[in-house]
NUDRENPA-908443 format. One record per residue (C-alpha): residue in one letter; x, y, z. Coordinates in nm, 2 decimals, padded with zeros to 4 digits, always signed. Last residue first. Example, Ala and Ser with C-alpha at 12.3 -4.5 7.8 and 13.67 -1.06 7.14 Angstrom:
aa->s; xx->+01.37; yy->-00.11; zz->+00.71
aa->a; xx->+01.23; yy->-00.45; zz->+00.78
END
This chain:
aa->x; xx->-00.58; yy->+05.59; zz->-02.04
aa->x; xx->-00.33; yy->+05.54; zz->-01.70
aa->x; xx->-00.67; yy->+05.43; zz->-01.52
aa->x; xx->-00.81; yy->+05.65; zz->-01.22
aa->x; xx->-01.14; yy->+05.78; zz->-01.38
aa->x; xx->-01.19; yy->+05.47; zz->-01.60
aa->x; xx->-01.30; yy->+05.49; zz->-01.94
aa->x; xx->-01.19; yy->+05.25; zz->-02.20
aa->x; xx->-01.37; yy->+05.26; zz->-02.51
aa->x; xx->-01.61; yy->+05.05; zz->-02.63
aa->x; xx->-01.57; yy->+04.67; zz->-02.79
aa->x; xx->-01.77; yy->+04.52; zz->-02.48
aa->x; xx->-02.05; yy->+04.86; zz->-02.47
aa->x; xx->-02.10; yy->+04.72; zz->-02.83
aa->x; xx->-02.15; yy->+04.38; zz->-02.70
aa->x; xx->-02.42; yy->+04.47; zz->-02.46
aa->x; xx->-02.60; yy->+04.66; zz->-02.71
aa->x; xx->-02.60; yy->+04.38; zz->-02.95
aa->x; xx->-02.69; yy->+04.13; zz->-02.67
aa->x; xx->-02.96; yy->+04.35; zz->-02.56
aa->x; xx->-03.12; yy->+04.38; zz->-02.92
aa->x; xx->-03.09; yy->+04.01; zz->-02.97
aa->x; xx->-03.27; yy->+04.01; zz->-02.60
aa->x; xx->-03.51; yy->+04.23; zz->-02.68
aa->x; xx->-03.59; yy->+04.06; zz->-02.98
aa->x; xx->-03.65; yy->+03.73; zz->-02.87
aa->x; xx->-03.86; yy->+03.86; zz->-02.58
aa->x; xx->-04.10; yy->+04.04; zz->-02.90
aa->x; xx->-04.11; yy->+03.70; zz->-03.05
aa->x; xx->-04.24; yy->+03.51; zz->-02.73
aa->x; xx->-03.97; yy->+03.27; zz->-02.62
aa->x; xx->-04.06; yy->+02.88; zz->-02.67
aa->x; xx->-04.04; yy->+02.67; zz->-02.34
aa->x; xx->-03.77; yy->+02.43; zz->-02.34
aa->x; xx->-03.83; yy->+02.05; zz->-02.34
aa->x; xx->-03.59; yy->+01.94; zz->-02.54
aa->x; xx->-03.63; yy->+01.68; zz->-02.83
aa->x; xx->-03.48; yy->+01.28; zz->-02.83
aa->x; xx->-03.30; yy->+01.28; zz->-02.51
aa->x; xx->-03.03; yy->+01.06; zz->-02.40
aa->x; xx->-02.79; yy->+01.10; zz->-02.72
aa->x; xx->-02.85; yy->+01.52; zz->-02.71
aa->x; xx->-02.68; yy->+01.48; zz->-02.34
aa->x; xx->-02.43; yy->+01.25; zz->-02.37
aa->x; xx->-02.33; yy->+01.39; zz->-02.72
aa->x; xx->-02.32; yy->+01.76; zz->-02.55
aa->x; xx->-02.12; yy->+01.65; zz->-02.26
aa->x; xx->-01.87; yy->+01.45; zz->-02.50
aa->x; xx->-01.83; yy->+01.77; zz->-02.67
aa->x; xx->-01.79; yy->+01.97; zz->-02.37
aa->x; xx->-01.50; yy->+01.71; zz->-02.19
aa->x; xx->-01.34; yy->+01.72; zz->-02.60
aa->x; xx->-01.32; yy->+02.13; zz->-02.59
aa->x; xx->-01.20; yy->+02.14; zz->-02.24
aa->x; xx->-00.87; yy->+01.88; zz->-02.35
aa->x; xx->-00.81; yy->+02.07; zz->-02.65
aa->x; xx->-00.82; yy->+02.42; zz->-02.49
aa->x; xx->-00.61; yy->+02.27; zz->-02.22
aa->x; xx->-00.34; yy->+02.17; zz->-02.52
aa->x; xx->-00.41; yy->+02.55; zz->-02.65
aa->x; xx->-00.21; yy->+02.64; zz->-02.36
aa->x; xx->-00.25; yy->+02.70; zz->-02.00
aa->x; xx->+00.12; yy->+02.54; zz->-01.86
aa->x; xx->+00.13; yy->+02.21; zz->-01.70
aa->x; xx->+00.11; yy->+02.06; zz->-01.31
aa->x; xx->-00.06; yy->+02.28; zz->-01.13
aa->x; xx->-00.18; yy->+02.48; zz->-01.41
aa->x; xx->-00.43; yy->+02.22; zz->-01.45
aa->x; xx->-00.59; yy->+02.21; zz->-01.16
aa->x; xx->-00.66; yy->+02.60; zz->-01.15
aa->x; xx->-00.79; yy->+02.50; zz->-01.53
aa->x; xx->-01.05; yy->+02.25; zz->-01.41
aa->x; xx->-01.18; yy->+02.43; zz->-01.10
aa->x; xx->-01.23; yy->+02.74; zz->-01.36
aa->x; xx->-01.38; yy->+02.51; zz->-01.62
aa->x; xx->-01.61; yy->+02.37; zz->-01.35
aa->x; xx->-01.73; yy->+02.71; zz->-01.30
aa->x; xx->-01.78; yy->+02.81; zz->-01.62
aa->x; xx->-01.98; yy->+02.49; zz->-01.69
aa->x; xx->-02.17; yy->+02.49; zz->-01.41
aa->x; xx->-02.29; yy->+02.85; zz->-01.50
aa->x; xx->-02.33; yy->+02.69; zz->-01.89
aa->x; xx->-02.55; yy->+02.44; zz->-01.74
aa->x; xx->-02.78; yy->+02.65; zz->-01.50
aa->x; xx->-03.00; yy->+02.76; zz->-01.82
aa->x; xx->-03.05; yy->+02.44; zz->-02.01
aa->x; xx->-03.06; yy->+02.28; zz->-01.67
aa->x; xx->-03.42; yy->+02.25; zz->-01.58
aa->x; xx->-03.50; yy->+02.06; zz->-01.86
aa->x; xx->-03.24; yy->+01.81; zz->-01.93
aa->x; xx->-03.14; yy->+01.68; zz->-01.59
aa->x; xx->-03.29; yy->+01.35; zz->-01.61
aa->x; xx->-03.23; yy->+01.21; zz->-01.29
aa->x; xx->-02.93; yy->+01.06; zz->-01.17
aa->x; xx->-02.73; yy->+01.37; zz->-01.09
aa->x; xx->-02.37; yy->+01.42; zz->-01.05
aa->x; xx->-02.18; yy->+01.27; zz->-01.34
aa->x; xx->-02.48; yy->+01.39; zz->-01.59
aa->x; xx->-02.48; yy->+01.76; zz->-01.46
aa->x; xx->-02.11; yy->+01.76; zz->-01.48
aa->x; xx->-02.16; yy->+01.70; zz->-01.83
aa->x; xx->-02.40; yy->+01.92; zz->-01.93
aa->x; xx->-02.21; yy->+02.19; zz->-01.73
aa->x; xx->-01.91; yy->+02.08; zz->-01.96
aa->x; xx->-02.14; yy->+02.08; zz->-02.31
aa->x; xx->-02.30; yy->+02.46; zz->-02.21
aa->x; xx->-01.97; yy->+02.62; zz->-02.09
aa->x; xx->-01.83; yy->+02.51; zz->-02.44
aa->x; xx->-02.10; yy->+02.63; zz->-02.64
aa->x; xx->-02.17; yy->+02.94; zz->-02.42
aa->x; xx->-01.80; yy->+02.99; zz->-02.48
aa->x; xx->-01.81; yy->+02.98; zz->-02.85
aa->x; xx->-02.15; yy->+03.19; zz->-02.85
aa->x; xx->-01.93; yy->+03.45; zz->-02.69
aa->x; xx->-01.65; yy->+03.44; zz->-02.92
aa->x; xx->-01.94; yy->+03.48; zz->-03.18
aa->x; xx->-02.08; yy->+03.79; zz->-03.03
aa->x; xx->-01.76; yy->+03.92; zz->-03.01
aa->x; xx->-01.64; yy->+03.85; zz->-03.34
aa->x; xx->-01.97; yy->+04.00; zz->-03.52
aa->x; xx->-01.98; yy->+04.33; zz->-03.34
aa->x; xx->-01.61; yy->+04.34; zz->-03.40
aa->x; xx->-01.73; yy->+04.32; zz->-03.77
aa->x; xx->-02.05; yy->+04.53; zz->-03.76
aa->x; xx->-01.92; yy->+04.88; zz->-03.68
aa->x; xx->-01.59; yy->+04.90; zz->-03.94
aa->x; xx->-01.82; yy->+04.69; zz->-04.23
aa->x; xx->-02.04; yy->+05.03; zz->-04.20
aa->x; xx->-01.79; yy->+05.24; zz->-04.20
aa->x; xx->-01.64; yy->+05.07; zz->-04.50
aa->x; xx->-01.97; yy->+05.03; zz->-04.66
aa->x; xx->-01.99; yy->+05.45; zz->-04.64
aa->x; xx->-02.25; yy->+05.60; zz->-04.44
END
């Protein structure tokens, strides 16, 4: 296998796993942030895996809104970047370590070997019986 090949394989690999830790960034810091406006308590815990959810969601509400008024462009990108970021600070200001329980090593590695398979089957082919392809 040359190094060509092998750059071929890895690089899309590479930029879609990244594009996806992008979004879990950005889903992460809104959710965070709704989580703050909405619920007095500390929401730190429990939330480090329903945040990103809220987060999609509110970005959906939030870009629906948006196109109301003005075009999708990279000035909502701006606007949904600075709400996460200001979700993350609120969030890593208020707490001094998460409480997260630690994943076994061999759960770590099924899902680094799941999110690898997972973004393969992403960069695939398309195949779809009824599709002009």
């Amino acid at each position: 296998m040359s190094q060509h090949t092998v750059l071929s394989l890895a690089l899309p690999l590479a930029e879609v796993l990244l594009a996806w830790l992008g979004l879990w960034i950005l889903f992460g810091g809104l959710g965070y942030g709704i989580l703050r406006a909405v619920c007095s308590c500390r929401p730190e815990g429990r939330a480090a895996c329903t945040a990103p959810w809220l987060g999609y969601g509110g970005v959906v509400l939030f870009l629906q809104i948006w196109h109301l008024f003005l075009a999708i462009d990279w000035r909502a990108l701006v606007a949904l970047s600075a709400l996460s970021l200001a979700g993350w600070l609120t969030t890593l200001g208020a707490c001094s370590r998460p409480t997260r329980p630690r994943l076994p090593l061999a759960a770590r590695i099924l899902v680094a070997v799941a999110l690898l398979w997972l973004a393969d089957r992403a960069i695939g082919p398309y195949i779809s019986y009824d599709g002009a392809n």
